[in-house]
N, C-alpha and C positions, 0 to 999 in steps of 0.2 A: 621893570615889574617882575614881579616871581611869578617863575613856570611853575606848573603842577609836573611832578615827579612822583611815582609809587614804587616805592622799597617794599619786600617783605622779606622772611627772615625765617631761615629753614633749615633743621637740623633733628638730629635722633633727641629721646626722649632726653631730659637732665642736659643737655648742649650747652645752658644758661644765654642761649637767644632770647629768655625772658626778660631777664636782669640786663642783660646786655639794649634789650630796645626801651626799658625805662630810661636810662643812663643816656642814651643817644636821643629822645626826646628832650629831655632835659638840656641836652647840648644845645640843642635847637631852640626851645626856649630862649635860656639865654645870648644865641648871636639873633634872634627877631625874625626868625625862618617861623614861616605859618602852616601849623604842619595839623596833623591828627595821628592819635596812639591809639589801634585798634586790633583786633584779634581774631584766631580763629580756631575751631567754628563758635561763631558768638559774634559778639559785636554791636548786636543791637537785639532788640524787645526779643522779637521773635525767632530771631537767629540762635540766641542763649537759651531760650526753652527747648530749640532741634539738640542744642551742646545738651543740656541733662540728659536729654534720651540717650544720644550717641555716648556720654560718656559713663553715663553710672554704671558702677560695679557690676549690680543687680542683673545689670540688661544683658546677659552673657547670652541669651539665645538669638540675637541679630544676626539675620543672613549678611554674610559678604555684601551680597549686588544691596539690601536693605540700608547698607551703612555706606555705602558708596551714593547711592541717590539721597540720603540724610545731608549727608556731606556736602552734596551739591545744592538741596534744599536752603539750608541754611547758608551756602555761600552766594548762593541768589537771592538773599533779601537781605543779606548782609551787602551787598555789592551795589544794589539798588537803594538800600539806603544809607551807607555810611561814604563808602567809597567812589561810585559814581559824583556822587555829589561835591563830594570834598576835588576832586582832582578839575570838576568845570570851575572852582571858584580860586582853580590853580595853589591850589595847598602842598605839601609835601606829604603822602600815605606813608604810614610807617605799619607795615602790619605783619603781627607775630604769627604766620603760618596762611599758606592761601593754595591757592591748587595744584599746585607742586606737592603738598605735606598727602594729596589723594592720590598723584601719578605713581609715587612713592609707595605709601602704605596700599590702596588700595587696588591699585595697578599692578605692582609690583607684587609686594608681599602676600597680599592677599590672591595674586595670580589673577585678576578679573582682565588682564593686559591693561596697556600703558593707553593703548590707542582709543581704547573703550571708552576708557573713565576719560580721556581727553574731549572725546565728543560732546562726554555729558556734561561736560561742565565749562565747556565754551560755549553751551546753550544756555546755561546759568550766569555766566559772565557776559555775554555779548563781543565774543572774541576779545576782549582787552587783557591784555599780558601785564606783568611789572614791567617795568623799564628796568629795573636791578633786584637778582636776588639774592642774597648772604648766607650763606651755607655757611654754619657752623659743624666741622667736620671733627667729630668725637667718637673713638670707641664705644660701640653701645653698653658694654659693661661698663666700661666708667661712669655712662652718664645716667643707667639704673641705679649705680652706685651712690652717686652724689642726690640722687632721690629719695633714697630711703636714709640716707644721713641728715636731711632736711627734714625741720618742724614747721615749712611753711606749704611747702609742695603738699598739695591733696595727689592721694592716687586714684586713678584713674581706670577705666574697664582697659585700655589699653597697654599701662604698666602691670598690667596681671600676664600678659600674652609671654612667652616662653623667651627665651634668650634668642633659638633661632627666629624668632620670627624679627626680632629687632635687629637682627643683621642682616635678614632680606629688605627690611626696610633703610640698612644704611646701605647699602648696593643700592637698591631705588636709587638713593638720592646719587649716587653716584653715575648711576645710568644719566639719569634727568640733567644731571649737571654740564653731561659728554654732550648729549642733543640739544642742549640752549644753552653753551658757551657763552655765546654773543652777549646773554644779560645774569650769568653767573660769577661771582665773586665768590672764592674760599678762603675761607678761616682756621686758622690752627684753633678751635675753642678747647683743645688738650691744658694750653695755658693759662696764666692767674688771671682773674676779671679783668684788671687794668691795662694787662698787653691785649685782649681780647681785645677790649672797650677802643683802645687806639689804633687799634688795626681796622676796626670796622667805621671809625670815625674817617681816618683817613680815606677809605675805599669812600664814602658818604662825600666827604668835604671834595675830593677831589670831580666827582661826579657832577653836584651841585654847581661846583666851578664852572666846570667845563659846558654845562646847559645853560648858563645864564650868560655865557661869552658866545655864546652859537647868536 
């Protein structure tokens, strides 16, 4: 019988961890892994209405701590309805961004510390962790770069923020990465989609393996 497994999938803006978790559900699709493709902050009804506030352009006067508990808001109804559910009914979570993307930006970057925002938001999750996370590790100039060469990427209140502040957020992730080793997997995502796509498929396949042989 299939275990329930939760991947998410964490990397600076433009990383293509977008494209890259289309591509790896799709994989799963076709070998009969029962999985769910979901996102963050969004995900469900009301989670996606917290994403317009936190992300529109417009909303440039949000306090720090204000987009920090947004964040947790919306990953607490998202958790409680997309992801809790799916992992009792032992699915595979695939999700493009989760509370790693706040220890990072909001912790980190935003300076509100790593331990703060960790509290808030393991009272929005119910202490449950990924079991694996996929750091797509890109230069953040390349990966604004490949954003605004894109006709499909909308931008975002967050790709307005300065150059420095997107490399306190790839430090984040690099911090966060150093402190949960144990369920961190890095990715060159500097390379073409298709060595992306096989490198994270692998890290994936081998994982799956390995839980369903325990």
């Amino acid at each position: 019988m299939q275990k329930s497994y939760f991947i998410t999938f964490e990397g600076p803006e433009g990383s293509g961890k977008t494209t890259i978790i289309k591509m790896m559900a799709k994989y799963l699709k076709e070998n009969n892994i029962d999985y769910v493709l979901t996102r963050e902050p969004g995900g469900s009804l009301i989670a996606e209405q917290i994403r317009n506030i936190i992300l529109n352009p417009n909303n440039l006067e949000i306090s720090y701590e204000t987009e920090a508990l947004l964040y947790a808001a919306s990953r607490a109804q998202h958790f409680s309805e997309v992801i809790k559910p799916a992992l009792k009914e032992n699915k595979v979570v695939l999700c493009d961004r989760f509370i790693d993307s706040s220890l990072a930006y909001q912790g980190v970057a935003r300076k509100l510390g790593v331990e703060k925002v960790m509290e808030l938001n393991r009272f929005a999750i119910n202490d449950v962790l990924p079991d694996l996370t996929i750091f797509f590790d890109i230069d953040p100039v390349l990966g604004l770069a490949r954003i605004k060469n894109s006709n499909f990427r909308e931008i975002n209140r967050l790709d307005l923020e300065k150059n420095d502040f997107h490399y306190q957020v790839y430090q984040g992730y690099k911090q966060i990465a150093s402190m949960y080793e144990n369920r961190f997997e890095i990715v060159d995502a500097s390379q073409d989609i298709n060595h992306v796509f096989n490198d994270v498929k692998d890290i994936i396949k081998n994982k799956l393996e390995d839980l369903n042989n325990e």
